[in-house]
SEKOLPA-479849 format. One record per residue: x, y, z of N, C-alpha, C in turn; residue number from 1. Coordinates in steps of 0.2 Angstrom, whole numbers, plus 5000, padded with zeros to 4 digits. Example, Ala and Ser with C-alpha at 12.3 -4.5 7.8 and 13.67 -1.06 7.14 Angstrom:
! SEKOLPA-479849
+------+------+------+------+------+------+------+------+------+-----+
|  n.X |  n.Y |  n.Z | ca.X | ca.Y | ca.Z |  c.X |  c.Y |  c.Z | num |
+------+------+------+------+------+------+------+------+------+-----+
| 5066 | 4972 | 5039 | 5062 | 4978 | 5039 | 5066 | 4984 | 5039 |   1 |
| 5064 | 4989 | 5035 | 5068 | 4995 | 5036 | 5064 | 5000 | 5039 |   2 |
+------+------+------+------+------+------+------+------+------+-----+
END
This chain:
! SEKOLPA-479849
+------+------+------+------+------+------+------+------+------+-----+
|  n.X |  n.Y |  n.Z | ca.X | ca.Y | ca.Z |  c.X |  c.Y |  c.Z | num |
+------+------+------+------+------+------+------+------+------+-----+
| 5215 | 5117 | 4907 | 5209 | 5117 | 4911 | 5209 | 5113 | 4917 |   1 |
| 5206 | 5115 | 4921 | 5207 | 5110 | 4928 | 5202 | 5106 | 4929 |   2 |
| 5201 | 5098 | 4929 | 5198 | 5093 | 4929 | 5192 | 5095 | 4936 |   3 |
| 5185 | 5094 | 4934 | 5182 | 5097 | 4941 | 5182 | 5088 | 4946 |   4 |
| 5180 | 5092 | 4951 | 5180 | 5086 | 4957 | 5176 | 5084 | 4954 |   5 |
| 5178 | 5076 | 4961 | 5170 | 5073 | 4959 | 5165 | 5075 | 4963 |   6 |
| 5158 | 5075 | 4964 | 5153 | 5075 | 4969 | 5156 | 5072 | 4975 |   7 |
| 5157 | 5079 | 4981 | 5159 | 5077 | 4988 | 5155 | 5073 | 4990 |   8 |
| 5148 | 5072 | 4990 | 5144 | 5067 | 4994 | 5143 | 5061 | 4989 |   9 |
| 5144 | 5060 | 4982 | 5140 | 5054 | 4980 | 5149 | 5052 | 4981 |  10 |
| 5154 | 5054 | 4978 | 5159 | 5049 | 4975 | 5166 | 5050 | 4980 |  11 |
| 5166 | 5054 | 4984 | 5171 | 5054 | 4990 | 5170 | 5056 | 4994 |  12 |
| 5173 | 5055 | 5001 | 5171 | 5054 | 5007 | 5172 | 5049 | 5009 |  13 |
| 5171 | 5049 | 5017 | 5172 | 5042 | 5021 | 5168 | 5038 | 5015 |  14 |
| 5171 | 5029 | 5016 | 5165 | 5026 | 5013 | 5162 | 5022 | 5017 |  15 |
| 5162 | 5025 | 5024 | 5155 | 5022 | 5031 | 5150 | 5027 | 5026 |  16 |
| 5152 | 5030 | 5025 | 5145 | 5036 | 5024 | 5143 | 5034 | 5016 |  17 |
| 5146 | 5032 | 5013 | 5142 | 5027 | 5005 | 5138 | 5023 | 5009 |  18 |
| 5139 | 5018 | 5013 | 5138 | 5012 | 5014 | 5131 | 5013 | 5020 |  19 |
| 5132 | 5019 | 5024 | 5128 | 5018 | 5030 | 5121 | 5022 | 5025 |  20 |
| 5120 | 5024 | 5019 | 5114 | 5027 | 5015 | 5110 | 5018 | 5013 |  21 |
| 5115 | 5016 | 5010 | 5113 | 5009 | 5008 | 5111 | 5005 | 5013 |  22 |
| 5116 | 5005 | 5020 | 5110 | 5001 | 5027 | 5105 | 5004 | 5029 |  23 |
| 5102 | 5010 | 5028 | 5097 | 5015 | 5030 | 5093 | 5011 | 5025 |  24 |
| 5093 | 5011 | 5018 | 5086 | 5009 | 5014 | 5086 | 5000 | 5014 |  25 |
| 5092 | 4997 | 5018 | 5089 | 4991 | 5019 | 5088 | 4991 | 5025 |  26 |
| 5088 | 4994 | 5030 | 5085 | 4992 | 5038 | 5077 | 4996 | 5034 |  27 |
| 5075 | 4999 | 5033 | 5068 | 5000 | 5031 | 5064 | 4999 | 5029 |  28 |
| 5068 | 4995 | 5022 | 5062 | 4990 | 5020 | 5063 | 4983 | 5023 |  29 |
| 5069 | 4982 | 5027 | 5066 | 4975 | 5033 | 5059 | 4977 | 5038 |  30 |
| 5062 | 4982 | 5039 | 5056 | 4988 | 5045 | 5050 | 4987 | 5041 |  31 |
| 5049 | 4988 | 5035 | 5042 | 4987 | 5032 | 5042 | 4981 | 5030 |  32 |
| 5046 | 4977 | 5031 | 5043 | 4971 | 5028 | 5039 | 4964 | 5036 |  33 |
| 5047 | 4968 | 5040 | 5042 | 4966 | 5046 | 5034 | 4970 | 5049 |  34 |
| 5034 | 4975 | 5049 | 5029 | 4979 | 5050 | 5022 | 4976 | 5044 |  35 |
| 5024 | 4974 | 5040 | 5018 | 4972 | 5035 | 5015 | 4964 | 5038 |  36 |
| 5022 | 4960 | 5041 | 5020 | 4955 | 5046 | 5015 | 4956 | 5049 |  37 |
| 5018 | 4961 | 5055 | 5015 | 4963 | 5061 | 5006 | 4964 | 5061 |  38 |
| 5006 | 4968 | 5056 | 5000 | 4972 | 5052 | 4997 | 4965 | 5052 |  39 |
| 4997 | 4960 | 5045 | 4996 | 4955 | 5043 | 4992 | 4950 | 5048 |  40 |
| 4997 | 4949 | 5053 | 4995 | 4946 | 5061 | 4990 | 4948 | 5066 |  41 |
| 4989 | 4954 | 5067 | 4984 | 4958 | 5069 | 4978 | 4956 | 5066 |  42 |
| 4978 | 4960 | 5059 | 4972 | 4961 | 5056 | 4970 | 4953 | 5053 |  43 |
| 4972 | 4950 | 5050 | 4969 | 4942 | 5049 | 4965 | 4940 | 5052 |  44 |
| 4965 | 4937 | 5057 | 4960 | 4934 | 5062 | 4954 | 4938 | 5060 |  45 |
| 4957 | 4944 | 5062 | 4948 | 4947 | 5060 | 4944 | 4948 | 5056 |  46 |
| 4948 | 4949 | 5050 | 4942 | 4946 | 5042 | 4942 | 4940 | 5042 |  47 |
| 4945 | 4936 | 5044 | 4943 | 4929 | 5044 | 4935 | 4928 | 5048 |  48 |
| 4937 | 4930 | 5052 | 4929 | 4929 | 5058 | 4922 | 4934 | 5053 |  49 |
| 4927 | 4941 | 5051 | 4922 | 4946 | 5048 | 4919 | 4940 | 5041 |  50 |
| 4923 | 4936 | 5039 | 4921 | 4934 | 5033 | 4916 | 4930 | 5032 |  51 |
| 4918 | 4924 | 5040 | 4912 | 4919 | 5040 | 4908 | 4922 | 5043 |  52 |
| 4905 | 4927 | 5046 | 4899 | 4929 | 5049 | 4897 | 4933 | 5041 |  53 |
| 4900 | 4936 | 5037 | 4897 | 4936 | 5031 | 4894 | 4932 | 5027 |  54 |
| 4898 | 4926 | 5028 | 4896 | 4918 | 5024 | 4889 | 4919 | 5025 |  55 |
| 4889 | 4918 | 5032 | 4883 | 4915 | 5034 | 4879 | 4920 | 5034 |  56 |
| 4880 | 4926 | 5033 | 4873 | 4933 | 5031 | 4871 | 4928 | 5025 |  57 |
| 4876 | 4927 | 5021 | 4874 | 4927 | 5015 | 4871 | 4919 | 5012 |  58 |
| 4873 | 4915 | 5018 | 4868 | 4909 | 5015 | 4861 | 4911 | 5019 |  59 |
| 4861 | 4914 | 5024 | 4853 | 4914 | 5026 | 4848 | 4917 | 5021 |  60 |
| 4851 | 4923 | 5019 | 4847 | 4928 | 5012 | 4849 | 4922 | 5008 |  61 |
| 4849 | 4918 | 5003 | 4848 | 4913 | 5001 | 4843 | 4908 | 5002 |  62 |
| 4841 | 4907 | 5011 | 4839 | 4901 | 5013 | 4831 | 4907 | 5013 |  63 |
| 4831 | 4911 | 5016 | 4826 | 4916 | 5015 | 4823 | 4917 | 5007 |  64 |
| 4825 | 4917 | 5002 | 4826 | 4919 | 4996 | 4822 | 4912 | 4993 |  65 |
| 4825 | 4905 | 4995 | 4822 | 4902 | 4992 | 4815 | 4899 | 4998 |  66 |
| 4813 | 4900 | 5004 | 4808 | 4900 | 5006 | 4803 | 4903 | 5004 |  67 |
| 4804 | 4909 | 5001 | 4799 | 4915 | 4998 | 4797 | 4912 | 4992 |  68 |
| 4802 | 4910 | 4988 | 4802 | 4905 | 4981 | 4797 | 4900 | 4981 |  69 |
| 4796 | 4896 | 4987 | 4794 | 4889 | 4987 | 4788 | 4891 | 4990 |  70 |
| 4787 | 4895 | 4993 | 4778 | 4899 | 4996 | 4775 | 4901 | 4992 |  71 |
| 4777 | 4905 | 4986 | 4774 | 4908 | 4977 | 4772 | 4903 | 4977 |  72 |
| 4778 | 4898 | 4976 | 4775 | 4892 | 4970 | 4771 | 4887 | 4972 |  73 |
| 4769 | 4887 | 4979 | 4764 | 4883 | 4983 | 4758 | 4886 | 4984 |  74 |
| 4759 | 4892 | 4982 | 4751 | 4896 | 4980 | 4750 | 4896 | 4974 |  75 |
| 4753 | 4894 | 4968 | 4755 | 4893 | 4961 | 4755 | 4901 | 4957 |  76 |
| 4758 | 4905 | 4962 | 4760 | 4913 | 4960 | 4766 | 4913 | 4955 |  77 |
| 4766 | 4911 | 4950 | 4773 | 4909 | 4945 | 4776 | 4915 | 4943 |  78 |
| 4772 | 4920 | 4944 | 4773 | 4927 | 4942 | 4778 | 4930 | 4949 |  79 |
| 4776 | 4931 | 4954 | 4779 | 4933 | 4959 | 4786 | 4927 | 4962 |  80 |
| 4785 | 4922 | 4959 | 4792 | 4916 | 4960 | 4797 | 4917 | 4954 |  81 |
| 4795 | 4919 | 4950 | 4801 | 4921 | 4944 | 4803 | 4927 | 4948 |  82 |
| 4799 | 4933 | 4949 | 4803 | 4940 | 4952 | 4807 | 4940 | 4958 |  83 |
| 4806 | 4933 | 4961 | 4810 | 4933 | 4969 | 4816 | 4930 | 4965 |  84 |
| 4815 | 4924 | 4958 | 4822 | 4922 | 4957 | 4825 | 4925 | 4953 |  85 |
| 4822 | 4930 | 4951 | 4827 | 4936 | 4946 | 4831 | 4941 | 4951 |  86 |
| 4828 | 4940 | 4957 | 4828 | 4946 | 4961 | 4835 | 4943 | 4964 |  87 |
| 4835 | 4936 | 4966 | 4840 | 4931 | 4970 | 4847 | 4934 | 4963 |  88 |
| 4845 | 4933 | 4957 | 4850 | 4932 | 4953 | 4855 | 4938 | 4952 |  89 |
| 4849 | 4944 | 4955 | 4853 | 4952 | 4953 | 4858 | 4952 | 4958 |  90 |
| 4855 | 4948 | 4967 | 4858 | 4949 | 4971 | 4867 | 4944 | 4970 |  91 |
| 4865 | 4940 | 4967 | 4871 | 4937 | 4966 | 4877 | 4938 | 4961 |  92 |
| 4875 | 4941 | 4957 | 4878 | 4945 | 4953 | 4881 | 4952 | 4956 |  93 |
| 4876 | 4955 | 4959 | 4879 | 4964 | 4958 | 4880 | 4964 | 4966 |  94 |
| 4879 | 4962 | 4971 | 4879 | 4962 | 4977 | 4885 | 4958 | 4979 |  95 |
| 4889 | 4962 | 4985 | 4895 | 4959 | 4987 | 4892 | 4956 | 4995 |  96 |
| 4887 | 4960 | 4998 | 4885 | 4955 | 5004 | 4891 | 4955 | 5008 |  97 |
| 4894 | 4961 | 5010 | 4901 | 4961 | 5016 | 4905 | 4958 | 5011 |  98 |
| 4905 | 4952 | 5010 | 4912 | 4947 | 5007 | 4916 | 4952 | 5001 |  99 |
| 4922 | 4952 | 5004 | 4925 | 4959 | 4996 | 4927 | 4952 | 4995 | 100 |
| 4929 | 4953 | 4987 | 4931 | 4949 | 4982 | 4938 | 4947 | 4982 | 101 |
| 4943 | 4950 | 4987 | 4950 | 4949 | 4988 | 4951 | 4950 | 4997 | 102 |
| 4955 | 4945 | 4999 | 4956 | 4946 | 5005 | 4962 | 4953 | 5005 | 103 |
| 4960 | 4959 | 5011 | 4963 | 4963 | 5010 | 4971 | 4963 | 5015 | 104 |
| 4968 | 4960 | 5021 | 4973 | 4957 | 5024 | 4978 | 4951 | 5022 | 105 |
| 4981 | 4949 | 5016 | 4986 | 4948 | 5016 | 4993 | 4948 | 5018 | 106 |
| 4999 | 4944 | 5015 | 5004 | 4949 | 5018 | 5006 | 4954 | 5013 | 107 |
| 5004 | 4952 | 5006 | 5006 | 4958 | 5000 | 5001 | 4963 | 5002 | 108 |
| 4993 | 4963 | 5003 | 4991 | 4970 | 5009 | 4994 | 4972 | 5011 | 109 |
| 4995 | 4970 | 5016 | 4997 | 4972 | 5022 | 5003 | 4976 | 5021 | 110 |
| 5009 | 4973 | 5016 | 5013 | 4977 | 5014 | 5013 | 4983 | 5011 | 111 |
| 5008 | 4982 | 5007 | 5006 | 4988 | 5002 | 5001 | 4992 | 5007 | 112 |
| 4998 | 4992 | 5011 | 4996 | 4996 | 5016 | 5002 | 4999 | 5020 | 113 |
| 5006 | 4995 | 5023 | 5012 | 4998 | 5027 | 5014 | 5003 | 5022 | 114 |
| 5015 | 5002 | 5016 | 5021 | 5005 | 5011 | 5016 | 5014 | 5010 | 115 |
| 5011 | 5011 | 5010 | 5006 | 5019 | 5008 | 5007 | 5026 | 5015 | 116 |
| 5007 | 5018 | 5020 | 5006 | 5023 | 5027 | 5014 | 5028 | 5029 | 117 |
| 5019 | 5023 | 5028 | 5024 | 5029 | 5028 | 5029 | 5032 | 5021 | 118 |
| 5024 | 5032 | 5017 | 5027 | 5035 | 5010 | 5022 | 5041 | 5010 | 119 |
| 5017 | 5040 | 5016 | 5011 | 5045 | 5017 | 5008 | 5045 | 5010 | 120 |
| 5006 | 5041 | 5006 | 4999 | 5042 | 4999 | 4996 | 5041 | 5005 | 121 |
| 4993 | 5036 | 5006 | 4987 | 5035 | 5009 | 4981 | 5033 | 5005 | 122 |
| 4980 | 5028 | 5003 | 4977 | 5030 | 4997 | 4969 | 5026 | 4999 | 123 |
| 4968 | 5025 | 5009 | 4962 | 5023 | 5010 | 4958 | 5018 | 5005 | 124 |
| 4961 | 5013 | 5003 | 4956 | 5008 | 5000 | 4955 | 5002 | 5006 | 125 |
| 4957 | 5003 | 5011 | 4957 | 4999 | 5016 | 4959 | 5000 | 5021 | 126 |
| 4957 | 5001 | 5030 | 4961 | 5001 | 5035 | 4960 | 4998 | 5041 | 127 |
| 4964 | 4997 | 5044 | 4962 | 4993 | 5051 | 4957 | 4992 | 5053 | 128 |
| 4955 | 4985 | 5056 | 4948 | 4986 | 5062 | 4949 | 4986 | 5067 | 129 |
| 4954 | 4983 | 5070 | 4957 | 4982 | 5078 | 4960 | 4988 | 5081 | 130 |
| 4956 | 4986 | 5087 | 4961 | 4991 | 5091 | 4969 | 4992 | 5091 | 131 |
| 4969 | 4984 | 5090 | 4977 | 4986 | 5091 | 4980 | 4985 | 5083 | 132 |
| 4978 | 4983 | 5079 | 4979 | 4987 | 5072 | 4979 | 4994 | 5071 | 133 |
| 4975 | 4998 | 5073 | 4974 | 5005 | 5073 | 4982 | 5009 | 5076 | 134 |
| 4982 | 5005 | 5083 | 4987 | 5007 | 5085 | 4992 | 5004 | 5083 | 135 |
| 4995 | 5000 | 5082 | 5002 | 4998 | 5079 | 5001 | 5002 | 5071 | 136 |
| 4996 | 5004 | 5066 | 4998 | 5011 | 5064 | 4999 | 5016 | 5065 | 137 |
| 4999 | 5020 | 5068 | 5000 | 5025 | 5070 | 5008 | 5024 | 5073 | 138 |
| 5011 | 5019 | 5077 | 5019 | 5019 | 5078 | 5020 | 5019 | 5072 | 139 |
| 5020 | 5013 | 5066 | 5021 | 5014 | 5058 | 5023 | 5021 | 5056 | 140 |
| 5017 | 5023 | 5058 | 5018 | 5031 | 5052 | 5022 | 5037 | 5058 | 141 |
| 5023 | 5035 | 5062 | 5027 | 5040 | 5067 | 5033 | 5038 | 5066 | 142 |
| 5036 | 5031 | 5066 | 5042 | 5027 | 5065 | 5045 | 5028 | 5057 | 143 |
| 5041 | 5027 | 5054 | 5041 | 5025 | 5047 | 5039 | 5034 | 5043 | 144 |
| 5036 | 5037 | 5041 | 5037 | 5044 | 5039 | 5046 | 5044 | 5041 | 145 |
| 5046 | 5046 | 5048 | 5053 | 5051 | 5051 | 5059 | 5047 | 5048 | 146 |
| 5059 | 5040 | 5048 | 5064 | 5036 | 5045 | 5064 | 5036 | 5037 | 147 |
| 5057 | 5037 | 5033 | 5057 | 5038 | 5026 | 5059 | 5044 | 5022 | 148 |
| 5058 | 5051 | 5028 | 5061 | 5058 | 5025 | 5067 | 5057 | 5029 | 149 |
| 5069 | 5053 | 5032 | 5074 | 5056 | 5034 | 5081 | 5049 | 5027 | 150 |
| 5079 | 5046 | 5024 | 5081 | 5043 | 5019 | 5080 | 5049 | 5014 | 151 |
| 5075 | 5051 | 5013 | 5074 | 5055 | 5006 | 5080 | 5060 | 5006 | 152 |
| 5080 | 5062 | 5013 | 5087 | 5069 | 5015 | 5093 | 5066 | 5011 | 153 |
| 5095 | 5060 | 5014 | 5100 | 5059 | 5011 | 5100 | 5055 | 5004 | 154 |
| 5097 | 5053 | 5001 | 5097 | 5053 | 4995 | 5097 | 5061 | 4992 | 155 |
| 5091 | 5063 | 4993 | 5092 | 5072 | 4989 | 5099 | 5075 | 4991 | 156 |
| 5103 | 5075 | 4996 | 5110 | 5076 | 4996 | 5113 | 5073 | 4991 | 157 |
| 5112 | 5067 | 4989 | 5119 | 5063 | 4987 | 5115 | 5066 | 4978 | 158 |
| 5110 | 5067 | 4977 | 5107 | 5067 | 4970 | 5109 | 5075 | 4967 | 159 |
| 5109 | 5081 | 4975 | 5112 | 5088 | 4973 | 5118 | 5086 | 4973 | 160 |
| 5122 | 5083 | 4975 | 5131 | 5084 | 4973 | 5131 | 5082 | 4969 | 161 |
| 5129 | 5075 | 4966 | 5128 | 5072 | 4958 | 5126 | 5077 | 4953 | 162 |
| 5120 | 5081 | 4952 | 5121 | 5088 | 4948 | 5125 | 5092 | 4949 | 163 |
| 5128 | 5095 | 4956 | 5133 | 5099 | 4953 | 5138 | 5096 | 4950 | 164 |
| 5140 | 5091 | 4951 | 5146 | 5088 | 4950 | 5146 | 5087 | 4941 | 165 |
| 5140 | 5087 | 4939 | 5137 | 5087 | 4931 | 5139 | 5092 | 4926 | 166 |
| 5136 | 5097 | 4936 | 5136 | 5105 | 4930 | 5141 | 5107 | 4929 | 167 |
| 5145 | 5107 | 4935 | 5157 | 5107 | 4935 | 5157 | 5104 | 4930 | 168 |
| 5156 | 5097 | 4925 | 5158 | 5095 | 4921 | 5157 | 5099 | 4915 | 169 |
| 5151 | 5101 | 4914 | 5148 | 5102 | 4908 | 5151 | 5109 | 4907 | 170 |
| 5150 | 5112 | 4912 | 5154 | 5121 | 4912 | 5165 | 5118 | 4910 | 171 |
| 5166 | 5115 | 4913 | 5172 | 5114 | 4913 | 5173 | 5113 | 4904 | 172 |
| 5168 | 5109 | 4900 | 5170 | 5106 | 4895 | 5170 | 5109 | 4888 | 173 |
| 5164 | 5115 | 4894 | 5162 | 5121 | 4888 | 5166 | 5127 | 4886 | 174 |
| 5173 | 5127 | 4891 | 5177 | 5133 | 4892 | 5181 | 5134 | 4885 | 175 |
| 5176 | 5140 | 4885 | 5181 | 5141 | 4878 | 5175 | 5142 | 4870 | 176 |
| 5171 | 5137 | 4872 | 5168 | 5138 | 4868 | 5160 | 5141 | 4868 | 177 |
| 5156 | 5142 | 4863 | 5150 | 5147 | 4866 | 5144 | 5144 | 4868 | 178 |
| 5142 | 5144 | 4873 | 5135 | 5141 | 4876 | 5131 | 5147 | 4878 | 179 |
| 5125 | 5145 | 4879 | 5120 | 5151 | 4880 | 5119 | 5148 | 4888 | 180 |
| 5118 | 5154 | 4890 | 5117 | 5156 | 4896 | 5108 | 5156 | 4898 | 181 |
| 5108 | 5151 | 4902 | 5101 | 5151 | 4904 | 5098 | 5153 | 4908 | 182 |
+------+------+------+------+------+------+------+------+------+-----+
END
């Protein structure tokens, strides 16, 4: 019986052409890892500023909250002073008051944003507020989609030579003996 090849694309061939599949998935995730930068740099300053302009929402509604408090109990309304400070206690509890609980702009965000954008999930748990956030998205996913399928192409190449290359073995090993046909 004649030994089957190996898979033309995964195990012969020029080896620029092994090697140039592996610089492909590392210039892209530099490309994302910079692009998460980029992202990161952009968008930062602005939930920062978004953030303390929420602080300070939320200490007024406080200073408001306990002025309402202090006018009950200056008329000796003990009844209406407990329900403003049950009321403060709900709000502090179940109310976010703009402030998310996780800065989303990080650089692991940021990352994991870039990563949704040209993997195309998309999974909208957050997205730019800047103009020029918006726009350096948008290069992202026109730069980064075409460069992600155009990796996946060659991976799927080298993944269908590696099966046939499977199936020649498998057929090669079964000559002679009885296999069902699928």
């Amino acid at each position: 019986a004649v030994a089957p090849e190996a898979p033309r694309l995964m195990f012969k061939g020029p080896r620029w052409r092994r090697t140039a599949v592996a610089v492909h998935c590392l210039l892209f995730l530099l490309g994302c890892a910079i692009a998460g930068v980029m992202m990161w740099s952009v968008e930062k300053p602005h939930e920062r500023k978004h953030r303390r302009r929420a602080k300070r929402r939320e200490k007024q509604i406080n200073n408001d909250l306990d002025a309402i408090i202090a006018s009950f109990e200056a008329r000796n309304d003990t009844q209406m002073a407990d329900l403003t400070r049950e009321l403060r206690t709900r709000i502090d509890d179940n109310c976010d008051l703009g402030v998310p609980s996780q800065y989303y702009w990080s650089y692991a965000g940021s990352l994991y944003f870039v990563a949704t954008v040209v993997t195309t999930i998309g999974y909208g748990s957050f997205a730019p507020q800047t103009s020029a956030g918006k726009a350096l998205t948008c290069y992202i996913a026109i730069v980064g989609i075409a460069w992600f399928a155009f990796i996946l192409s060659i991976l799927g190449d080298h993944l269908l030579a590696f099966v046939a290359w499977v199936d020649r073995k498998v057929r090669c090993n079964n000559v002679g003996s009885e296999t069902t046909k699928f």
